[in-house]
C-alpha positions as CSV (number, residue, x, y, z in Angstrom):
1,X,163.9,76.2,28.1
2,X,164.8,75.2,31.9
3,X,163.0,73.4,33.9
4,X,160.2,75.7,35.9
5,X,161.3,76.7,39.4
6,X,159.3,75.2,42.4
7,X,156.1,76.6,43.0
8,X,157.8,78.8,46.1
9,X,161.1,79.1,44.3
10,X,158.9,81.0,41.6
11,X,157.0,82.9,44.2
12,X,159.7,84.3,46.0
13,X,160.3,87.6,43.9
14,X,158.5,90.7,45.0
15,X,156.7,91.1,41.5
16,X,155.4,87.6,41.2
17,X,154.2,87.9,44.8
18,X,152.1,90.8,44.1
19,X,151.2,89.8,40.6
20,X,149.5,86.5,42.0
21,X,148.0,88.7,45.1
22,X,146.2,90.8,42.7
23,X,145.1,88.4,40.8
24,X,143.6,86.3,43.7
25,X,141.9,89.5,45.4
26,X,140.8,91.4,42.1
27,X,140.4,88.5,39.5
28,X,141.3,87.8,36.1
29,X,143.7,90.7,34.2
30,X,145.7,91.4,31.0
31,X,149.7,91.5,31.7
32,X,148.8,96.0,30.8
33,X,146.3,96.1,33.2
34,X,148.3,94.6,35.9
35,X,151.2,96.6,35.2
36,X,149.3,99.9,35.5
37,X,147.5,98.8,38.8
38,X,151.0,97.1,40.3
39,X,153.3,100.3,38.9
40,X,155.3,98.7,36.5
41,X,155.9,97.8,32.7
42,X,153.9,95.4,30.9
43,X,157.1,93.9,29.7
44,X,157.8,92.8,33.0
45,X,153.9,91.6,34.2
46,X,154.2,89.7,30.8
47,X,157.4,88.4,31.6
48,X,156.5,87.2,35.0
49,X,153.1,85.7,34.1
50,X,154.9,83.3,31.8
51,X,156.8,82.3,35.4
52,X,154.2,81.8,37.0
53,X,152.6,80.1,34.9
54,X,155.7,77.7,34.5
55,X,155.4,76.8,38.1
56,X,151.2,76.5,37.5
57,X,150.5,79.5,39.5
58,X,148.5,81.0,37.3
59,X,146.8,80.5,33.8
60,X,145.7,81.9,30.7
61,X,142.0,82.0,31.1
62,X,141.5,81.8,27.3
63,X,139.7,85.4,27.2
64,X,141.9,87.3,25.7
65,X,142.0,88.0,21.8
66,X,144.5,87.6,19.9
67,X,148.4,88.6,22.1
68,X,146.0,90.1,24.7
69,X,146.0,87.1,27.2
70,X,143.5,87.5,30.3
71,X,145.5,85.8,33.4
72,X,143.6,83.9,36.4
73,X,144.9,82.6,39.8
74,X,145.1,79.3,40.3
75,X,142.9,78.8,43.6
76,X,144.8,75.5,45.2
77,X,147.1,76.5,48.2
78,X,150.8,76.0,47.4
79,X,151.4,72.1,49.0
80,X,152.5,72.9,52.6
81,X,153.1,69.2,53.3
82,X,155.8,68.7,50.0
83,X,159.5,68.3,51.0
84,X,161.6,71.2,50.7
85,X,164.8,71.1,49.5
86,X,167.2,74.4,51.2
87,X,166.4,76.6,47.9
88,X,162.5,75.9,48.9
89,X,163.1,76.7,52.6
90,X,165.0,79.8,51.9
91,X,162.2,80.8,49.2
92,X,159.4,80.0,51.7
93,X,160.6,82.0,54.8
94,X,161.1,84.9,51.9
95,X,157.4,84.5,51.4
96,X,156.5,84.6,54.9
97,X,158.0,87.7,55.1
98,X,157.0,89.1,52.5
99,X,153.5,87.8,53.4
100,X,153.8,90.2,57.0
101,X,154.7,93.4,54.8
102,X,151.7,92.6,52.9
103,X,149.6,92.5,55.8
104,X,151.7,95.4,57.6
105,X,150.6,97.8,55.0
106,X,147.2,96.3,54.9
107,X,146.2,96.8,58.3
108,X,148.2,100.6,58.4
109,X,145.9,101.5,55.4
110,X,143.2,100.1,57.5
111,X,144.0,102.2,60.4
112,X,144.3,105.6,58.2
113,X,140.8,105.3,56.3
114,X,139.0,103.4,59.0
115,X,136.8,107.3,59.6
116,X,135.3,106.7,56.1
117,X,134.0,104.0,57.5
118,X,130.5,103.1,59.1
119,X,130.3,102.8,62.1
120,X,129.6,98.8,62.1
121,X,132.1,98.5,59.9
122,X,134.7,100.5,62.3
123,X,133.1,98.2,65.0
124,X,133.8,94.3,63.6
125,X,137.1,95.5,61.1
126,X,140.4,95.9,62.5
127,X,143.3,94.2,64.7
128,X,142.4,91.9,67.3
129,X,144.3,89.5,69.5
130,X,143.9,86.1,71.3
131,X,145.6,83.7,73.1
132,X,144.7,80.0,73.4
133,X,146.4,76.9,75.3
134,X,146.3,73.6,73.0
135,X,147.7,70.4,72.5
136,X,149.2,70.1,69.1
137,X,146.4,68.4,67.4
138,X,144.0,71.0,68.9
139,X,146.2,73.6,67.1
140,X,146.0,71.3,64.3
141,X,142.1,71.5,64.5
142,X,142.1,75.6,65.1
143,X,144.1,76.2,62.1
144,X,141.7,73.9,59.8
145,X,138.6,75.1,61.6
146,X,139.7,78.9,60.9
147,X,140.3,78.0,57.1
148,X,136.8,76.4,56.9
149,X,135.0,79.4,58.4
150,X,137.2,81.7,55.7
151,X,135.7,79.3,53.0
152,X,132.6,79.3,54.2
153,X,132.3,83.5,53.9
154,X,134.8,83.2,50.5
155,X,131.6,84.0,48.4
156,X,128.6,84.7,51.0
157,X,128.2,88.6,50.0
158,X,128.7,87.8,46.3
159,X,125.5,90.3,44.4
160,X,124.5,91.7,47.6
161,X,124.4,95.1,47.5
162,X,127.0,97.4,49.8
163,X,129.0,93.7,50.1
164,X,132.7,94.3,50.4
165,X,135.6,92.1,50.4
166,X,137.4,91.9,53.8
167,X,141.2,90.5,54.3
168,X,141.2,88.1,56.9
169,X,144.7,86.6,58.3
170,X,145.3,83.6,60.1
171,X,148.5,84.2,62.2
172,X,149.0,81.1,64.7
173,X,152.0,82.4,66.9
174,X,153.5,80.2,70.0
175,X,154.3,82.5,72.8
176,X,155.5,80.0,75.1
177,X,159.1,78.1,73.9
178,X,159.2,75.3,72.2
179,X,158.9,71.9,73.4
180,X,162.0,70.0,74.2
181,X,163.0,67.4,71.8
């Protein structure tokens, strides 16, 4: 067998991107039960699990009975600080992409059911926008600060009743050009 593709290499295929979404959002599933909930064969969830698990993206949780494997995500963030080779770079600005079409239809679903909603809920969910002036380690200390508050909340409503699960993106955009070199 070949060596396993980069963690990113891996990730960049529109199947394994949602396959390892679901399984971070919803939890632990058979390779049948993501195929039905993603809209394709188990063939191909089983298939791309065993990627995945290559590249040590996700693992066999050791629930399952006999061929019926139960799949988890693996929680660690992809290493950001790694050196990429062009293969890598072109698989992580797929992923990127792919990463604002996720949150694209996200945030339109959002916008379309939003009425079901309570009205606090209507009132603190939705689209917001802000603009800040840092230096670059203050941008530095935003982005880690912003991760810490979503860990903080990862687990806070967990057996409350009427608790929900909330997607929250972190999109740190210049507006101004870059500096010169």
């Amino acid at each position: 067998m070949a060596a396993p593709d980069s963690p990113l290499r891996t990730l960049a295929h529109p199947l394994r991107s949602r396959i390892l979404a679901h399984l971070r959002v919803h939890g632990e599933a058979t390779a049948t039960s993501l195929a039905a909930a993603l809209g394709t064969h188990t063939g191909a969830t089983s298939y791309h699990l065993r990627r995945l698990e290559a590249a040590g993206l996700v693992f066999d949780t050791g629930h399952g009975d006999g061929k019926r494997r139960v799949w988890g995500a693996v929680r660690e963030p992809i290493d950001q600080d790694a050196p990429l080779d062009e293969d890598d770079e072109a698989a992580a600005r797929w992923l990127q992409h792919d990463y604002v079409e996720h949150f694209g239809q996200r945030a339109g679903a959002w916008i379309e059911a939003q009425d079901d909603w309570p009205p606090a809920w209507r009132a603190d969910c939705g689209l917001t926008d802000h603009a800040v002036l840092v230096t670059e380690e203050q941008l530095t200390a935003l982005a880690a600060e912003l991760g810490e508050v979503f860990e903080r909340y990862r687990r806070a409503g967990a057996g409350t009743p009427g608790a929900r699960r909330v997607a929250g993106y972190t999109a740190l955009l210049p507006i101004d050009p870059p500096p010169s070199r």
